[in-house]
N, C-alpha and C positions, 0 to 999 in steps of 0.2 A: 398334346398341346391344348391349352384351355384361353378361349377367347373371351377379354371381358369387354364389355359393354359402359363407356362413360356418357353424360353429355357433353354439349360442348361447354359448358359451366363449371363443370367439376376438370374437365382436363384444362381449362384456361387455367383455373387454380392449380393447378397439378405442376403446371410451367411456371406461373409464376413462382411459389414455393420453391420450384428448383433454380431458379436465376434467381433468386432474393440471397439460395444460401450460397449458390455459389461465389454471386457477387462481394458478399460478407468475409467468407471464409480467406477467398482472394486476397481482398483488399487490405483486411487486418495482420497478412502475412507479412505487405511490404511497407507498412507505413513508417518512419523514422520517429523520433520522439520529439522533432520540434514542429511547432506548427506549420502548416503546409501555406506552401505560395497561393494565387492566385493560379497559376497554371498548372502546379500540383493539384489542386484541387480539383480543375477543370478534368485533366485526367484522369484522377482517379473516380470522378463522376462518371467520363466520357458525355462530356458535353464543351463547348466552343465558348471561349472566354468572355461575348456577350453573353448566351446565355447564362454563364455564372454571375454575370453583375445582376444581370436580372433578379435573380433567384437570394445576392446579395442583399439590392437594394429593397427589395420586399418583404424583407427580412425571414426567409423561406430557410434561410441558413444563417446561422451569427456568425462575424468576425468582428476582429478591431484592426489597429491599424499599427505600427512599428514606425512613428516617422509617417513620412508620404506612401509606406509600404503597408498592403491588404495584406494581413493571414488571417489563417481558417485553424480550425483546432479539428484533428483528428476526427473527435469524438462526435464532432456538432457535423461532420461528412456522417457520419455511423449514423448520428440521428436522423439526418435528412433521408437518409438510404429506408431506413427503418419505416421511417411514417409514409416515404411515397412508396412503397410497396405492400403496403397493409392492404 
């Protein structure tokens, strides 16, 4: 058995890398091809439908609107995911 030696900088990288993909790998599995609600979104973030207005209104993620109705696009979940885990 061979013991290796990280610090704690390379193993924090080491974790994230591995929740980035799994989070990815996941989420691209079940996503449907119409753009996702506000609560879809929220889930499939896993985070609480104020934080997602937040993160809305800041424009930290695009959406538009259907009517009085918020959707998000897939894709723009994919890029949020992407850049806050760089």
């Amino acid at each position: 058995m061979e013991i290796i030696v990280i610090t704690k900088e390379e193993l924090r990288e080491l974790i994230k890398e591995a929740v980035k993909e799994a989070i990815v790998s996941n989420k691209s599995e079940s996503k449907p091809s119409s753009p996702a609600t506000r609560r879809e979104a929220s889930h499939f973030l896993g985070v609480s439908l104020p934080t997602l207005d937040i993160l809305l209104k800041t424009n930290q993620i695009k959406s538009f609107n259907i009517g009085r109705q918020v959707r998000i696009n897939w894709s723009d979940l994919d890029n949020y995911i992407n850049t806050k885990w760089k």
